[in-house]
Every structure is written in structure tokens, then in C-alpha cells.
TORPA-4810 file (N, C-alpha, C, O; in nm, 3 decimals):
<nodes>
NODE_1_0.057_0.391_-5.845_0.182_0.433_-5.783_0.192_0.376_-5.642_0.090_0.350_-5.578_X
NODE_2_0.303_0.359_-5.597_0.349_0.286_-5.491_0.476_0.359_-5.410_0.553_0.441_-5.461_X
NODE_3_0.481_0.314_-5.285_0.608_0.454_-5.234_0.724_0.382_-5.303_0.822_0.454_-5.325_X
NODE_4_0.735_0.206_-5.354_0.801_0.165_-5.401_0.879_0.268_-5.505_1.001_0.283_-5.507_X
NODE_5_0.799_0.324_-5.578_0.840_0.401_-5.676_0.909_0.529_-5.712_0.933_0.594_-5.814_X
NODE_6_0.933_0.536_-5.560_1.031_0.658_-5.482_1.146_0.634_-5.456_1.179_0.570_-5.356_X
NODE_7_1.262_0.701_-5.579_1.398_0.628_-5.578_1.466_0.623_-5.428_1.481_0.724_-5.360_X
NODE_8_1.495_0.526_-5.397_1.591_0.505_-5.263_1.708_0.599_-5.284_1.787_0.570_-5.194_X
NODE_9_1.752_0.682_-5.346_1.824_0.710_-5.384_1.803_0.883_-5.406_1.885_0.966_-5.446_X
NODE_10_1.659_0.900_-5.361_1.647_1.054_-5.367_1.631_1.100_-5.520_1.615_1.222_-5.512_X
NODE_11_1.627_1.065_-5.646_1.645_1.128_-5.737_1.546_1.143_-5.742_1.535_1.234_-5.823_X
NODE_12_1.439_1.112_-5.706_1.314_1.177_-5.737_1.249_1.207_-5.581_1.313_1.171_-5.483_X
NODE_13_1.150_1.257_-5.570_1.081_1.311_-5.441_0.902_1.320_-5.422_0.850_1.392_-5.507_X
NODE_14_0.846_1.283_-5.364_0.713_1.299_-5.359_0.688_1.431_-5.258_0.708_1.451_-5.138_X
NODE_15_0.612_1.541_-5.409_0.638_1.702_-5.372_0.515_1.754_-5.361_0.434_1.769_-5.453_X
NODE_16_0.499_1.784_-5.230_0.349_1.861_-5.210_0.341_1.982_-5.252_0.233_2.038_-5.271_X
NODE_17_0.451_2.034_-5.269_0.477_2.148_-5.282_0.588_2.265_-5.261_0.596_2.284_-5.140_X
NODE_18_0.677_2.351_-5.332_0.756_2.455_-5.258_0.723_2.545_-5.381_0.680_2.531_-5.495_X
NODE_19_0.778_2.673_-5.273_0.759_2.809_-5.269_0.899_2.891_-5.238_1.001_2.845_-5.185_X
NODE_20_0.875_3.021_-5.285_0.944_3.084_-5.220_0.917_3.218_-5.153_0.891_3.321_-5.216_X
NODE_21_0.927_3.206_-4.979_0.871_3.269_-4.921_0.936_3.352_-4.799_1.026_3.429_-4.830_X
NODE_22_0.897_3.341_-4.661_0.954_3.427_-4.569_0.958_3.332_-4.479_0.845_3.285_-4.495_X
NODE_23_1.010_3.266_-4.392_1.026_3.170_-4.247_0.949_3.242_-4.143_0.987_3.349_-4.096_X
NODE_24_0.834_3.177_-4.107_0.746_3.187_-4.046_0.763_3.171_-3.836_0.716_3.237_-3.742_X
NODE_25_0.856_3.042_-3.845_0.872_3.009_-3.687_1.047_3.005_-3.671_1.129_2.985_-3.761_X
NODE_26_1.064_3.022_-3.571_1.188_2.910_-3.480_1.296_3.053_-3.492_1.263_3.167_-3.525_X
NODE_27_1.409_3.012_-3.459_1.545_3.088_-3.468_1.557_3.211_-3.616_1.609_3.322_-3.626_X
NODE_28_1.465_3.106_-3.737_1.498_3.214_-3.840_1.397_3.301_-3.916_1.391_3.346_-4.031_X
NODE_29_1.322_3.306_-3.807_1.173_3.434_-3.865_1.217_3.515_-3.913_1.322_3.567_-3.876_X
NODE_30_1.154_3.547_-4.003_1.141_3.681_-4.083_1.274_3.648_-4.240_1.292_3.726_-4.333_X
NODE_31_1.324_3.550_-4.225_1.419_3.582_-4.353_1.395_3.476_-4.484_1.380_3.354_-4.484_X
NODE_32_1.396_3.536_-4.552_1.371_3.446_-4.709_1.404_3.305_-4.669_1.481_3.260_-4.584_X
NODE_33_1.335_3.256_-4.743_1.401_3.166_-4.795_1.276_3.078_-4.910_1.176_3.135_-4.955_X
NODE_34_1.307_2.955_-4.933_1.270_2.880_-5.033_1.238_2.731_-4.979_1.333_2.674_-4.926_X
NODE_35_1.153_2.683_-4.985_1.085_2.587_-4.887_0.987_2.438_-5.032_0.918_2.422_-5.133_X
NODE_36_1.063_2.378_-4.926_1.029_2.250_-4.976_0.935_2.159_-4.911_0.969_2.137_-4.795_X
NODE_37_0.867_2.121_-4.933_0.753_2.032_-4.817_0.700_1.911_-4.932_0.662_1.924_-5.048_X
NODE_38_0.714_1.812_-4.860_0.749_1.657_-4.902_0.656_1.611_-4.847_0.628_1.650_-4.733_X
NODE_39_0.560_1.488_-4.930_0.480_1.409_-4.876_0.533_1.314_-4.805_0.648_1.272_-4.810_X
NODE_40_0.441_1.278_-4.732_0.462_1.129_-4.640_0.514_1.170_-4.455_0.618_1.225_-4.417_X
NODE_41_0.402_1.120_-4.377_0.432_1.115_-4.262_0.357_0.966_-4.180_0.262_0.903_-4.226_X
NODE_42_0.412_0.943_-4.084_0.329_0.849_-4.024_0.352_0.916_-3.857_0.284_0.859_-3.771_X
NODE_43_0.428_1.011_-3.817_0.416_1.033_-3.685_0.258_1.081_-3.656_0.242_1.090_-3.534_X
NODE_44_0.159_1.108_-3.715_-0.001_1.131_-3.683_-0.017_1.221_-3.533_-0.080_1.191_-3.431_X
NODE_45_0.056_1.328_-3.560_-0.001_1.429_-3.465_-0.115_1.470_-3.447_-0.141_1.565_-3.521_X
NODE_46_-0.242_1.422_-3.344_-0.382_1.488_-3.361_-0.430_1.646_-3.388_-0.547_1.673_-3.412_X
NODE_47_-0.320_1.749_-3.380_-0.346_1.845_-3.381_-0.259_1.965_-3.531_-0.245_2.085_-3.554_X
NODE_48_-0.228_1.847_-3.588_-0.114_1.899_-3.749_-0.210_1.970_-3.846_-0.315_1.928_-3.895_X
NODE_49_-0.158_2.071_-3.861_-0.203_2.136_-3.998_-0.160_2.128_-4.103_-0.196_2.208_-4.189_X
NODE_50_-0.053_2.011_-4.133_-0.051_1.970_-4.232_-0.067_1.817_-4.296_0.001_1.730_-4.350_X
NODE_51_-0.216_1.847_-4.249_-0.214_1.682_-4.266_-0.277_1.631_-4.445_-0.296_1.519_-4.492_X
NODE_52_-0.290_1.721_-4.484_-0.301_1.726_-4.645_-0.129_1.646_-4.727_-0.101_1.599_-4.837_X
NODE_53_-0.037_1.676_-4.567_0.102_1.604_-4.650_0.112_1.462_-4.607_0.226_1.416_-4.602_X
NODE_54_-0.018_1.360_-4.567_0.092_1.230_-4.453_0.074_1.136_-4.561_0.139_1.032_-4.550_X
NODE_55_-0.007_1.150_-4.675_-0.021_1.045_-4.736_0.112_1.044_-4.891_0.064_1.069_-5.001_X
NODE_56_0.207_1.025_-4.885_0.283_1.002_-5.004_0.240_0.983_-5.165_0.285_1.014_-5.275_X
NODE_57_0.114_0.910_-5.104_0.102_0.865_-5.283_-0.015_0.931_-5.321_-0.072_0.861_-5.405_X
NODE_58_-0.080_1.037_-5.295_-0.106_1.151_-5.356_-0.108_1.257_-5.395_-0.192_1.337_-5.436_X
NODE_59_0.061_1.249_-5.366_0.148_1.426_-5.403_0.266_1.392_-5.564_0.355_1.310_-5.583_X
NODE_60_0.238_1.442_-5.605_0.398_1.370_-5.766_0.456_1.379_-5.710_0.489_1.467_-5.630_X
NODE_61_0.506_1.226_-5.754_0.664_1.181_-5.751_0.757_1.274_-5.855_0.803_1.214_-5.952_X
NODE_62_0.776_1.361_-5.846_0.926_1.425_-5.864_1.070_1.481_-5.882_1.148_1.522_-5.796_X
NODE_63_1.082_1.473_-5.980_1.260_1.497_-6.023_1.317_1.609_-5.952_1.295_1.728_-5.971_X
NODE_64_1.423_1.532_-5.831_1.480_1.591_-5.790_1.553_1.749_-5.789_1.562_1.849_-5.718_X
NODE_65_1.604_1.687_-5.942_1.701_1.814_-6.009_1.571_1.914_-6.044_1.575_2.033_-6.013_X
NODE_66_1.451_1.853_-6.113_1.355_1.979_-6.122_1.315_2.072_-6.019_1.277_2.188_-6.038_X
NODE_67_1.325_2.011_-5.908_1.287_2.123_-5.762_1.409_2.225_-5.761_1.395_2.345_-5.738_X
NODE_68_1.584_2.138_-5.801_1.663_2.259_-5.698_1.667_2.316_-5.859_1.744_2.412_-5.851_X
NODE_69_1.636_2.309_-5.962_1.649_2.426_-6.045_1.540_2.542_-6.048_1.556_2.659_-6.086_X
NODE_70_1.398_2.465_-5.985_1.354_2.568_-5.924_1.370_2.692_-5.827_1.326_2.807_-5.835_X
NODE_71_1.464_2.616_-5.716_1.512_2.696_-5.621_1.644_2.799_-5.662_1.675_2.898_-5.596_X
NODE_72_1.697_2.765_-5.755_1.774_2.839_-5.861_1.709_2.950_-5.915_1.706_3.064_-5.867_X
NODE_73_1.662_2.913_-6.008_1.558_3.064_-6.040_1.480_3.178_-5.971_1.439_3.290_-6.004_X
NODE_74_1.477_3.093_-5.853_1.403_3.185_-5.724_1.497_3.311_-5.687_1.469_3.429_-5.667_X
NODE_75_1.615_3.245_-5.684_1.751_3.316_-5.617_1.741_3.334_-5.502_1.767_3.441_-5.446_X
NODE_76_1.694_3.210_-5.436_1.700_3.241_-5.270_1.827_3.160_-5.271_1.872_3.069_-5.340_X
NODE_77_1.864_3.230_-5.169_2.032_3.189_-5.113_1.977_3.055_-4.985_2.068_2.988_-4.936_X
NODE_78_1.853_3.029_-4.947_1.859_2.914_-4.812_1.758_2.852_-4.874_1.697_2.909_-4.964_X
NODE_79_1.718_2.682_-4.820_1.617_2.613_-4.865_1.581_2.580_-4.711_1.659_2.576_-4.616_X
NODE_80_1.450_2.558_-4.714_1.366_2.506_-4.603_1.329_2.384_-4.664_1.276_2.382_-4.775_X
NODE_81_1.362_2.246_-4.577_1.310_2.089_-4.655_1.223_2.058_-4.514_1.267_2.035_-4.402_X
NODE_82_1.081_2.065_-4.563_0.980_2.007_-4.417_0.879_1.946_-4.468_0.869_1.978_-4.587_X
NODE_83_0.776_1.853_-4.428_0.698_1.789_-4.455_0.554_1.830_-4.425_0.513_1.934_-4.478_X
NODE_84_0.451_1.736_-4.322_0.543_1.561_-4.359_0.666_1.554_-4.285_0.696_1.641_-4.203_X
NODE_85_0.735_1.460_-4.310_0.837_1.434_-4.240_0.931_1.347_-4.361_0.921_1.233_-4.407_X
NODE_86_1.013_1.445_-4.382_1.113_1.464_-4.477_1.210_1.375_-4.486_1.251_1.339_-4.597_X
NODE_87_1.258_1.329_-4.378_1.323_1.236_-4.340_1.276_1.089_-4.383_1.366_1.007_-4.397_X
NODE_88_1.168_1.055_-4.402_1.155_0.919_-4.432_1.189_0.889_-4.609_1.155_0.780_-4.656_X
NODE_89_1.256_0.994_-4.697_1.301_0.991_-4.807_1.439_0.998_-4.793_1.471_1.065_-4.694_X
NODE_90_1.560_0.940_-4.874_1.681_1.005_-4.897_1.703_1.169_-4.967_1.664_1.226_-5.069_X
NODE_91_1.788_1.205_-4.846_1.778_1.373_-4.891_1.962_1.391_-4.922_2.031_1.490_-4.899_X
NODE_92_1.990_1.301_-4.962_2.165_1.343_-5.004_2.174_1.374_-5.121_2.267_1.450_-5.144_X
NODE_93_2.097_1.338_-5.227_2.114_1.446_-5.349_2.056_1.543_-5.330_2.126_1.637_-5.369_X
NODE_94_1.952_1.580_-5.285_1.848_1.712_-5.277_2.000_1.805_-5.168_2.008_1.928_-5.175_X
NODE_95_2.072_1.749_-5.106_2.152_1.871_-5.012_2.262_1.876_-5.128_2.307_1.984_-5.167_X
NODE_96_2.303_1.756_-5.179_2.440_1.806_-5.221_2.399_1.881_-5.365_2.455_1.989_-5.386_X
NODE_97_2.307_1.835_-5.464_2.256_1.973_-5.504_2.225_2.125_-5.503_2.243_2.199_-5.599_X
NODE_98_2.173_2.163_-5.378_2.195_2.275_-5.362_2.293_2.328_-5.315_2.331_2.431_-5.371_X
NODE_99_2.361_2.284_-5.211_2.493_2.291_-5.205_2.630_2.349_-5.302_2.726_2.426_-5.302_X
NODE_100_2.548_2.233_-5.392_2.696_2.303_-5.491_2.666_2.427_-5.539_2.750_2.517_-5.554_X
NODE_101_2.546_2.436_-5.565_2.480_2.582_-5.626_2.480_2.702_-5.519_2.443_2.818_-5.536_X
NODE_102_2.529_2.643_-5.411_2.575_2.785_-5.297_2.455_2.790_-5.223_2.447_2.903_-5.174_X
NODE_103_2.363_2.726_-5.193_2.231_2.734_-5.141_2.297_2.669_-5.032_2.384_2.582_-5.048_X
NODE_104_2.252_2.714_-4.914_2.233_2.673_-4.763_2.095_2.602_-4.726_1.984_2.655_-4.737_X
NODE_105_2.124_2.464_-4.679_2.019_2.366_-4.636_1.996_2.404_-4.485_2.079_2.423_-4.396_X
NODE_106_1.865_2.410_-4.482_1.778_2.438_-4.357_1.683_2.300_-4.347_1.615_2.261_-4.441_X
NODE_107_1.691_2.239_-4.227_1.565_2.088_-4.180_1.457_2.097_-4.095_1.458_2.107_-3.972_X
NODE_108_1.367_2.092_-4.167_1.274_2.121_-4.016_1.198_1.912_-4.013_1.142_1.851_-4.105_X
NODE_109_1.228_1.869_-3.883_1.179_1.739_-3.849_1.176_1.696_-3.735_1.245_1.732_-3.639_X
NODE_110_1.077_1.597_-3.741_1.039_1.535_-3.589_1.151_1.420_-3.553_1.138_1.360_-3.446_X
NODE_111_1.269_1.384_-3.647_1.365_1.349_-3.606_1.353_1.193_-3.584_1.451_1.125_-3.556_X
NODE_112_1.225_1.139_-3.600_1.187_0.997_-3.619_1.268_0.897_-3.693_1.277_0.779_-3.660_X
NODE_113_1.324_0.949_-3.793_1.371_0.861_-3.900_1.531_0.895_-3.906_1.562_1.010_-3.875_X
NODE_114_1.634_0.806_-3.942_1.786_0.853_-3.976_1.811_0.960_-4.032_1.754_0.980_-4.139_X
NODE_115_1.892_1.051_-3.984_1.966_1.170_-4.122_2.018_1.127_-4.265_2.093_1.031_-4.287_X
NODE_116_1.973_1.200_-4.345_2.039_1.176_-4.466_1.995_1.315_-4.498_1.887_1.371_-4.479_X
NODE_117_2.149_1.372_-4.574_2.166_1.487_-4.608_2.260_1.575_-4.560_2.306_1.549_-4.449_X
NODE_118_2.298_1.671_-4.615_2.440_1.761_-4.525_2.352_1.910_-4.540_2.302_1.973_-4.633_X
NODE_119_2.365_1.927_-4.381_2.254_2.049_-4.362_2.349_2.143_-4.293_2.463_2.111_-4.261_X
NODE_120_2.285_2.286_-4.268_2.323_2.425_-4.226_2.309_2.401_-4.109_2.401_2.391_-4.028_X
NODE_121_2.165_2.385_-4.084_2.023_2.432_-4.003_1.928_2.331_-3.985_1.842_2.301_-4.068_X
NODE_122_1.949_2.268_-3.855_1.870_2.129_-3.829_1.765_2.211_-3.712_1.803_2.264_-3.608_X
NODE_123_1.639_2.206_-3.756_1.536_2.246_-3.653_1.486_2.116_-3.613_1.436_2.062_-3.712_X
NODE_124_1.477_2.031_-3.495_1.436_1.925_-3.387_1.336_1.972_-3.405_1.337_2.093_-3.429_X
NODE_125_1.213_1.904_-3.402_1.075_1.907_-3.350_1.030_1.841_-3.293_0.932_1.815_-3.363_X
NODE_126_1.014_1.742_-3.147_1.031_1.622_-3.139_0.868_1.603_-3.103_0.801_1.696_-3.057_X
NODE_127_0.804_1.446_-3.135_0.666_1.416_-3.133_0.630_1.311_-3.020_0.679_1.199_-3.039_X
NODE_128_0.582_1.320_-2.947_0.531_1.214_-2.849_0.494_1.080_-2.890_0.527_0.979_-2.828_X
NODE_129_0.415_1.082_-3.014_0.432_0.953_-3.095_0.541_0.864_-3.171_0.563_0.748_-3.203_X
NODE_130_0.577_0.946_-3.178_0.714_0.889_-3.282_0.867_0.971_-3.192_0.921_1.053_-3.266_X
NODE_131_0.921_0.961_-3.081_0.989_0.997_-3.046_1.157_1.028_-3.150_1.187_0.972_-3.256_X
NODE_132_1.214_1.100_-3.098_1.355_1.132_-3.231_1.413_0.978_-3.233_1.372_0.876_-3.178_X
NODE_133_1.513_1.000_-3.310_1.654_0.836_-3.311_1.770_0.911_-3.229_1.840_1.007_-3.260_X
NODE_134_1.766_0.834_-3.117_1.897_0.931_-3.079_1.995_1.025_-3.095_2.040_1.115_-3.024_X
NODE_135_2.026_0.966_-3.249_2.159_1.044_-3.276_2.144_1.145_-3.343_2.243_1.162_-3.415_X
NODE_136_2.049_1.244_-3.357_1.977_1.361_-3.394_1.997_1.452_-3.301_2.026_1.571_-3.317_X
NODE_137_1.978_1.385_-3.192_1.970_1.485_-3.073_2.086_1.595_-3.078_2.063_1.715_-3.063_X
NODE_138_2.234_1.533_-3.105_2.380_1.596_-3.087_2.397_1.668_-3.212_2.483_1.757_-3.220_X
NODE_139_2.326_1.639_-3.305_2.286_1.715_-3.436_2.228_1.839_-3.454_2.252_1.921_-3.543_X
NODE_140_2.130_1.848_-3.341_1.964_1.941_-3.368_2.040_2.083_-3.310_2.076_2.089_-3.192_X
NODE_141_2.064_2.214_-3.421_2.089_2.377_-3.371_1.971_2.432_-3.309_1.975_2.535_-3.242_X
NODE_142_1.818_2.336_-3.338_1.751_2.453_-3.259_1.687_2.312_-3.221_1.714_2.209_-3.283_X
NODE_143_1.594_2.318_-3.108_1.461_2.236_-3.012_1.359_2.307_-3.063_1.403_2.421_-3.074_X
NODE_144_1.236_2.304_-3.104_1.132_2.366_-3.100_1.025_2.271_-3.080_1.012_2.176_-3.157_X
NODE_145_0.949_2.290_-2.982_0.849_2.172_-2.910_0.717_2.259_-2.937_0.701_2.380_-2.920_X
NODE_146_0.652_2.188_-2.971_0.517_2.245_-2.981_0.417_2.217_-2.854_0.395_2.100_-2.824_X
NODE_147_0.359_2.322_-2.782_0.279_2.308_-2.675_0.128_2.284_-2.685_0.073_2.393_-2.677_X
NODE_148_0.061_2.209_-2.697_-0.041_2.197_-2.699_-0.132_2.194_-2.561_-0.235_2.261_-2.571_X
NODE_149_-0.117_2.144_-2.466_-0.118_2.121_-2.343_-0.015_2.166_-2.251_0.097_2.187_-2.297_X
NODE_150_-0.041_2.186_-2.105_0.053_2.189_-2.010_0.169_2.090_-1.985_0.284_2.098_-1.941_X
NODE_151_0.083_1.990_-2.034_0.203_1.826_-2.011_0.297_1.813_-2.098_0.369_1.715_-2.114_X
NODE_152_0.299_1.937_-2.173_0.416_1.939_-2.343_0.502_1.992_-2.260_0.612_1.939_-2.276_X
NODE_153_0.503_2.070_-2.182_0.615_2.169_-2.112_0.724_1.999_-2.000_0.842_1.997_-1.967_X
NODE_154_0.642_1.917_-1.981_0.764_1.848_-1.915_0.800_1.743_-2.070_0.858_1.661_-1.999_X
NODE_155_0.808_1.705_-2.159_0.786_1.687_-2.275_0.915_1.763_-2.354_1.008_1.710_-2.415_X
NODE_156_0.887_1.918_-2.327_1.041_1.986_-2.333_1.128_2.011_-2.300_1.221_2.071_-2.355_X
NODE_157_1.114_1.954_-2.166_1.235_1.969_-2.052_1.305_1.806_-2.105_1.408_1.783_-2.168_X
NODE_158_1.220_1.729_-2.060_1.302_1.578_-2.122_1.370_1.595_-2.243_1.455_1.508_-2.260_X
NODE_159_1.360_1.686_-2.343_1.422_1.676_-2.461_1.527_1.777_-2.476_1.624_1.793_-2.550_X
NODE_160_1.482_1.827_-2.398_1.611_1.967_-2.340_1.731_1.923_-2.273_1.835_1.986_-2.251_X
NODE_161_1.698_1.796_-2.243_1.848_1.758_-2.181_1.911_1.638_-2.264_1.986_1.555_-2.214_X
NODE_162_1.879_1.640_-2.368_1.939_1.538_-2.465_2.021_1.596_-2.547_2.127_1.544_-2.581_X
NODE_163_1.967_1.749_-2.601_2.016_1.806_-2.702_2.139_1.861_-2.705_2.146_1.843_-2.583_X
NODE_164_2.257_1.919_-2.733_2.414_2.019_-2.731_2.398_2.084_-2.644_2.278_2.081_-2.617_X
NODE_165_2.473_2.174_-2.551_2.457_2.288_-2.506_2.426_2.384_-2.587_2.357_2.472_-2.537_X
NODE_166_2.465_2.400_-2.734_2.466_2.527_-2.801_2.359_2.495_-2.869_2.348_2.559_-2.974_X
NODE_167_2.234_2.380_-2.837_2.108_2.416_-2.887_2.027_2.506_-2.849_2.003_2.539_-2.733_X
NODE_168_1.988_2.544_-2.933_1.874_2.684_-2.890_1.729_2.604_-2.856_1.680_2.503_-2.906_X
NODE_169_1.690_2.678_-2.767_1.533_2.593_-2.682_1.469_2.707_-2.720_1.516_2.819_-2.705_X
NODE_170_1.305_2.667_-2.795_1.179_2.706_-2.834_1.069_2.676_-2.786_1.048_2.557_-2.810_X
NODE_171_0.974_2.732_-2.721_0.856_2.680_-2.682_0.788_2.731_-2.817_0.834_2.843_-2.841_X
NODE_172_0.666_2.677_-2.948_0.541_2.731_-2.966_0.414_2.657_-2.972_0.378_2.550_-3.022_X
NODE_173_0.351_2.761_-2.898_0.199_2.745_-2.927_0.122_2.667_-3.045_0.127_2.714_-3.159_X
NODE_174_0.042_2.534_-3.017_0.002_2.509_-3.152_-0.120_2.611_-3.189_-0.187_2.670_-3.104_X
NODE_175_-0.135_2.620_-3.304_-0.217_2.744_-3.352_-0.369_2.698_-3.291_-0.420_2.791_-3.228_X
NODE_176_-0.429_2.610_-3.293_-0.548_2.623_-3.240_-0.567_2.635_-3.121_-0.689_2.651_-3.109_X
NODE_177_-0.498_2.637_-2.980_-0.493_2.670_-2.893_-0.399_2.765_-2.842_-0.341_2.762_-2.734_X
NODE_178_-0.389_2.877_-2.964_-0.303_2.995_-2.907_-0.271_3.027_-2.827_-0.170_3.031_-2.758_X
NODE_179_-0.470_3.087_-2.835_-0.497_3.218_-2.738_-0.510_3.169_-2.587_-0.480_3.243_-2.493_X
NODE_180_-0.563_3.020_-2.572_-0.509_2.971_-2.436_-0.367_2.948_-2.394_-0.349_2.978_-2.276_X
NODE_181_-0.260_2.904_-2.458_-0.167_2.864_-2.409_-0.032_2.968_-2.403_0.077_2.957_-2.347_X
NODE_182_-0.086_3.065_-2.481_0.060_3.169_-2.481_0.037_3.251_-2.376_0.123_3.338_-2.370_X
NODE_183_-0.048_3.260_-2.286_-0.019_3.290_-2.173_0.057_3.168_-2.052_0.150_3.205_-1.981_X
NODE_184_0.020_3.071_-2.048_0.097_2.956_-2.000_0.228_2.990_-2.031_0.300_3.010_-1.934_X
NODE_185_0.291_3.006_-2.167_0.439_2.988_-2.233_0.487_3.106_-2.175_0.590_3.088_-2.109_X
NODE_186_0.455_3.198_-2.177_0.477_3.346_-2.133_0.529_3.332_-1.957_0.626_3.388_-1.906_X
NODE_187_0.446_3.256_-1.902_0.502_3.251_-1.757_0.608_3.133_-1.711_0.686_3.136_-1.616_X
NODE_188_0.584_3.026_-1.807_0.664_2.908_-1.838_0.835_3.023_-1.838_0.907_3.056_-1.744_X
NODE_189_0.842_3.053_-1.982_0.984_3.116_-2.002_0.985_3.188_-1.906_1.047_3.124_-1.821_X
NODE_190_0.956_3.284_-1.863_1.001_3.352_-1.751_1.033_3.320_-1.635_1.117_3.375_-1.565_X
NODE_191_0.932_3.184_-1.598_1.027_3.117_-1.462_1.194_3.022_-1.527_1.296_3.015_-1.458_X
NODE_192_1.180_2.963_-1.660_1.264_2.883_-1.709_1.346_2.989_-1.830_1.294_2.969_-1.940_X
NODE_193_1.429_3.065_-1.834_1.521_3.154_-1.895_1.575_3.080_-2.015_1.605_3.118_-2.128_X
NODE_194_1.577_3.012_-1.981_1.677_2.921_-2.108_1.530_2.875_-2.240_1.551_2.831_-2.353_X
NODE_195_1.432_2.896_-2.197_1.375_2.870_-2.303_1.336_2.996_-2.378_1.330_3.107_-2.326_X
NODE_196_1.302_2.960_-2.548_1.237_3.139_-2.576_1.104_3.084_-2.665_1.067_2.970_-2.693_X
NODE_197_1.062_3.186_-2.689_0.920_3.158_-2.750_0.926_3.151_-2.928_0.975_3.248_-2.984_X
NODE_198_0.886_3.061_-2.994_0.840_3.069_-3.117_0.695_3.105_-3.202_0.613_3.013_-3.200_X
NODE_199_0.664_3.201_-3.260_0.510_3.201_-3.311_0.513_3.181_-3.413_0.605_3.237_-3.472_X
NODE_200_0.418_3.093_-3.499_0.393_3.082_-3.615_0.358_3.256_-3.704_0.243_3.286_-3.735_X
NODE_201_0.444_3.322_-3.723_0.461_3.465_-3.731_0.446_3.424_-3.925_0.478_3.517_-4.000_X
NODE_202_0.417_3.343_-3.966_0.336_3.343_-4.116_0.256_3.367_-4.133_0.217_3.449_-4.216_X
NODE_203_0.168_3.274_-4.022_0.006_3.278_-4.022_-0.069_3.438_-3.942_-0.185_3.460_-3.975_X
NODE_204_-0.021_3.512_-3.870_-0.027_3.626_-3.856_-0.001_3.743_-3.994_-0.048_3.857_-3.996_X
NODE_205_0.077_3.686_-4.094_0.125_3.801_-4.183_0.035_3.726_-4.300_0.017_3.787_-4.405_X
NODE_206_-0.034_3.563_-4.279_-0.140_3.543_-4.412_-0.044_3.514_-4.518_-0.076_3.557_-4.629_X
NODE_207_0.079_3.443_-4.507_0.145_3.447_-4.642_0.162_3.252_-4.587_0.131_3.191_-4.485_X
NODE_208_0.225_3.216_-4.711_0.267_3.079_-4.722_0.356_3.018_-4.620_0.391_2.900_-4.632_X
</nodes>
């Protein structure tokens, strides 16, 4: 197998996996939904926990229509599409599929690669390696920057001024340096108001 073998065209998908579960980070914690996570990344974040997704050609290649009839049966009313980085596949059948079926598209991406797809809910994540494509920026409803270091906080300010006014700004903690840095974020937002905090509030509750 070859990524060759990944219709340009979206009808099929290389699928690490979905579920249907509870939203863990950002603007929409705590509410259902149904989550899709797609192989293939090349932004190589040193600190990703999902790095079981960067390689494409050892997750099935996948019939499209078989995932959203999955998400059908689930009866979740929203889909979560995240990687990996989701974006380096065509996602215009995977949206207008659920779509028609009344499902609301949710994006979570580092914004590296062009849009394709008609979404609800565009979550920005933006990566120091692989910076966004501009035209994402006027797109993205929420910012969520991951802090790993102190030097992420000017990292979010630069990307804070690219995005809408009516984007919502997120600081979170990457999980292995929690317990050091959410005190940093904690005094961060409070001198800077406009930002709010995100926690990986999955991995606290042990679910998917």
C-alpha cells in the first residue's frame, strides 16, 4: 500500500480509528460527540501523544461511507475529524456526508495544509513546525495553543493576532508537563484576560 492509494477524492480514508465519546479539550468539553482520527501527519511535534497516527500506511484505508454510517448508528448529532492531521486528505465527502444526515462537523488541526470540507467548528491548533496556511486563520472559531514551555506563550500571542475577533483564545498544558506549567497558564490568563484555559479533561475522566 501506498498513500497513492488514498482516493484524492476522499472516498476512502486512512482510519486509525473513531469512537463515540465525550470532548475532552477546547470550547466544547464535556459534550458528546463522535470522533474520527485519521492517519498521517508530518508536522512531528516532539511532545504528541499521538504519534501512533503520523504514519498513513499503517492504519486501513477506508470507505468513507462506512465511517459516516457508523456515526449514524451511534446517533451522535456532532463529529470530531482529528488526526494526525486530517487535513492532508480530502474531507468534502466525509462533511457533505454527514451533513446531509444532520450531523454537525467539528475540525480539530494544525492548519498546515488547505481546507477541504464544510465545517461547524474549526478548532486552530497551530505548530511551530509546520506553521497554519494563512487562510485558516479568518476561518479558525477557536485558537487552542498548546504550552509546552514558556516561549509557547509568545507563540500564542503571534497567532492571536491573526485570527477573527470572534475567535475564542485557549491556552493548554501539554500533558507531560502539566503539573509544571498550569501554574505558569494560571498567572499567564490572569495578567492576559482574553485568553482562557483548556485541559485535556478526558484524560482526567480515563475515557477515550
Amino acid at each position: 500500500m501506498s498513500v497513492s492509494n488514498i482516493d484524492p477524492e476522499g472516498m476512502v480514508l486512512p482510519l486509525v480509528e473513531d469512537f463515540y465519546t465525550v470532548q475532552g479539550e477546547g470550547h466544547h468539553t464535556g459534550k458528546a460527540a463522535y470522533f474520527i482520527r485519521l492517519g498521517g501527519c508530518d508536522v512531528g511535534c516532539s511532545w504528541c501523544d499521538t504519534r501512533f497516527s503520523w504514519n498513513p500506511l499503517i492504519h486501513p484505508v477506508t470507505a468513507t461511507a462506512d465511517i459516516v454510517t457508523r456515526v449514524i448508528e451511534s446517533g451522535a448529532g456532532s463529529v470530531v475529524v482529528t488526526g494526525g492531521e486530517p487535513l492532508m486528505w480530502n474531507l468534502g465527502y466525509l462533511c457533505k456526508s454527514l451533513k446531509s444526515s444532520g450531523v454537525r462537523t467539528f475540525l480539530e488541526t494544525s492548519g498546515a495544509y488547505p481546507l477541504s470540507g464544510e465545517w461547524d467548528w474549526i478548532c486552530l491548533s497551530p505548530k511551530k513546525n509546520m506553521p497554519p496556511v494563512p487562510p485558516i486563520f479568518g476561518m479558525a472559531h477557536e485558537l487552542k495553543v498548546i504550552v509546552h514551555n514558556t516561549s509557547d506563550f509568545d507563540w500564542a500571542e503571534e497567532n492571536s493576532r491573526l485570527v477573527g475577533n470572534d475567535c475564542l483564545l485557549y491556552l493548554q498544558p501539554e500533558w507531560s508537563v502539566y503539573e509544571t506549567m498550569i501554574p505558569e497558564i494560571v498567572e499567564y490568563v490572569k495578567r492576559n484576560t482574553k485568553w482562557m484555559i483548556s485541559l485535556q479533561a478526558h484524560k482526567f475522566m480515563r475515557i477515550p
